[in-house]
N, C-alpha and C positions, 0 to 999 in steps of 0.2 A: 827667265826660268829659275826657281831657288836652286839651291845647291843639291851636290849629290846625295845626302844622306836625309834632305828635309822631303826632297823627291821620295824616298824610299819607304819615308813614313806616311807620307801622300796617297802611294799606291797601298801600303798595306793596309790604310785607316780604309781605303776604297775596298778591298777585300773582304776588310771586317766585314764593312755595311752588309755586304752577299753573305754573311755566315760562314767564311773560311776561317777555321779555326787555325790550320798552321800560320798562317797571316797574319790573325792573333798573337801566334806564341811568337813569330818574329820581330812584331810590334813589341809585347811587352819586353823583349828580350834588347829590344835597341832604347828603350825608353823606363827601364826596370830605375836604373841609375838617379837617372832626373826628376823621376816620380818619389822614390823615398826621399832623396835626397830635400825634394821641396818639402815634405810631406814631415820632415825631420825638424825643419828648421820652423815651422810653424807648430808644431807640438812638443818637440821639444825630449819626445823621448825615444828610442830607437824600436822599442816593441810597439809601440801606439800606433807609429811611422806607417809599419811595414804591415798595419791592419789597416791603415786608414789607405795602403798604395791597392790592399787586394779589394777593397771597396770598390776604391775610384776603376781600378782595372774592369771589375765586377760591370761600373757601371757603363763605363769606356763600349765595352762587349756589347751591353742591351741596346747601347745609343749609337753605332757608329755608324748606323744609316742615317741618321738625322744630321752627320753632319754637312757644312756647307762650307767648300772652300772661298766661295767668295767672301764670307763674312771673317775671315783667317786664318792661318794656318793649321795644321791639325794638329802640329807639338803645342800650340796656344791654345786651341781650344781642348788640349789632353790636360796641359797644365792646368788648365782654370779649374776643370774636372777637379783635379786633384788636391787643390789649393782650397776649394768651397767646402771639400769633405773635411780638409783638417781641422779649416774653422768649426767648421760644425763640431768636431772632435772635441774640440778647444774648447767651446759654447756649453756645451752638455758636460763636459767636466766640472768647468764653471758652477755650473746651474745645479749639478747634485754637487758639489763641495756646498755652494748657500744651503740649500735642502738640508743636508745634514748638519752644518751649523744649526740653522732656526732650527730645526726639530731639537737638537743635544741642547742649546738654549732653554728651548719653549717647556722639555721633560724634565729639568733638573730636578730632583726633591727639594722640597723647602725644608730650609731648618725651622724646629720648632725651638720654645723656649720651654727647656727641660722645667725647670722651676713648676710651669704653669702646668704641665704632664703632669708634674708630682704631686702639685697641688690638686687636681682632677681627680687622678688615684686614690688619695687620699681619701675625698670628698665619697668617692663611689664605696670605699671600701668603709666606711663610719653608716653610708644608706646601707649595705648589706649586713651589718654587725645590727644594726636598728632592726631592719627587714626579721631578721631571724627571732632575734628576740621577742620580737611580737607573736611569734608561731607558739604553736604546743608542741613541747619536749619529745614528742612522736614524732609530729611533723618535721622539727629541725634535725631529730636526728637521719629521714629518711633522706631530706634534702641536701644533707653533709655527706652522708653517704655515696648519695648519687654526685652530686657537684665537685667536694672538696673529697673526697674517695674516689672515683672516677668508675663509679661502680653503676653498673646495666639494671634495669627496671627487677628484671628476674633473678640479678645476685643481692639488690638489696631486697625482695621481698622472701631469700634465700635465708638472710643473715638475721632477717628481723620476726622471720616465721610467721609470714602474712603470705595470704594470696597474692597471684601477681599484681592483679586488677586494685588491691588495696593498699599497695606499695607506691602504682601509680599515683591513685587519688592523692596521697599525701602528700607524693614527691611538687604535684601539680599546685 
């Protein structure tokens, strides 16, 4: 016969199985201790613990009809309970700590080499100085206007005392 108190969690794991919940709350109440307690030492942190104990409790409750005494006792098969969920705890932390490494890895900006930017710029801004020049003195002014003025179709056909429609064509 086990001892008096492995007895007690015996009977009350038997009660769970029927869906008596005080039975429940006497079970967690005598196994509350041993349950963070392991639950502690495998994660490591005291709030993790005491999520990973209402878990296991959680799951404790939906399974306690499955359990079988021949195959062990019920604090052993409460603990193993308990002990699977913290790994698990443990695993998945794990797994999004990688996750967020590779991704902050994988998203870094790349440095450019400023040099070759400036050089680029340069390049575009000598095609736009060219580009203009080529245009008729109407046209470059309507296109200065609108571009390097920041001015709307109908305040440069405003400023220039053209229809809107001819402010367009030029600006285009």
């Amino acid at each position: 016969m086990p001892p008096r108190p492995l007895r007690r969690v015996f009977v009350r794991m038997k009660a769970c199985g029927r869906g008596d919940e005080r039975a429940f709350a006497r079970l967690c109440d005598a196994t509350s201790t041993r349950v963070v307690g392991l639950a502690r030492r495998v994660v490591r942190d005291r709030a993790q613990a005491e999520e990973v104990a209402q878990e296991a409790f959680l799951d404790i409750w939906k399974n306690s009809g499955r359990f079988d005494p021949v195959k062990g006792s019920p604090l052993g098969w409460l603990l193993t309970i308990v002990h699977r969920k913290a790994v698990d705890r443990v695993r998945s932390a794990e797994a999004a700590t990688r996750r967020d490494t590779t991704y902050h890895q994988q998203n870094q900006p790349i440095d450019h080499d400023s040099t070759a930017e400036a050089a680029q710029a340069s390049l575009e801004a000598r095609r736009v100085r060219n580009a203009l020049e080529s245009l008729t003195p109407v046209q470059r002014e309507a296109l200065e206007l609108a571009y390097f003025g920041g001015y709307t179709h109908t305040e440069v056909a405003t400023m220039l005392d053209l229809p809107v429609g001819t402010a367009k064509t030029r600006i285009r």
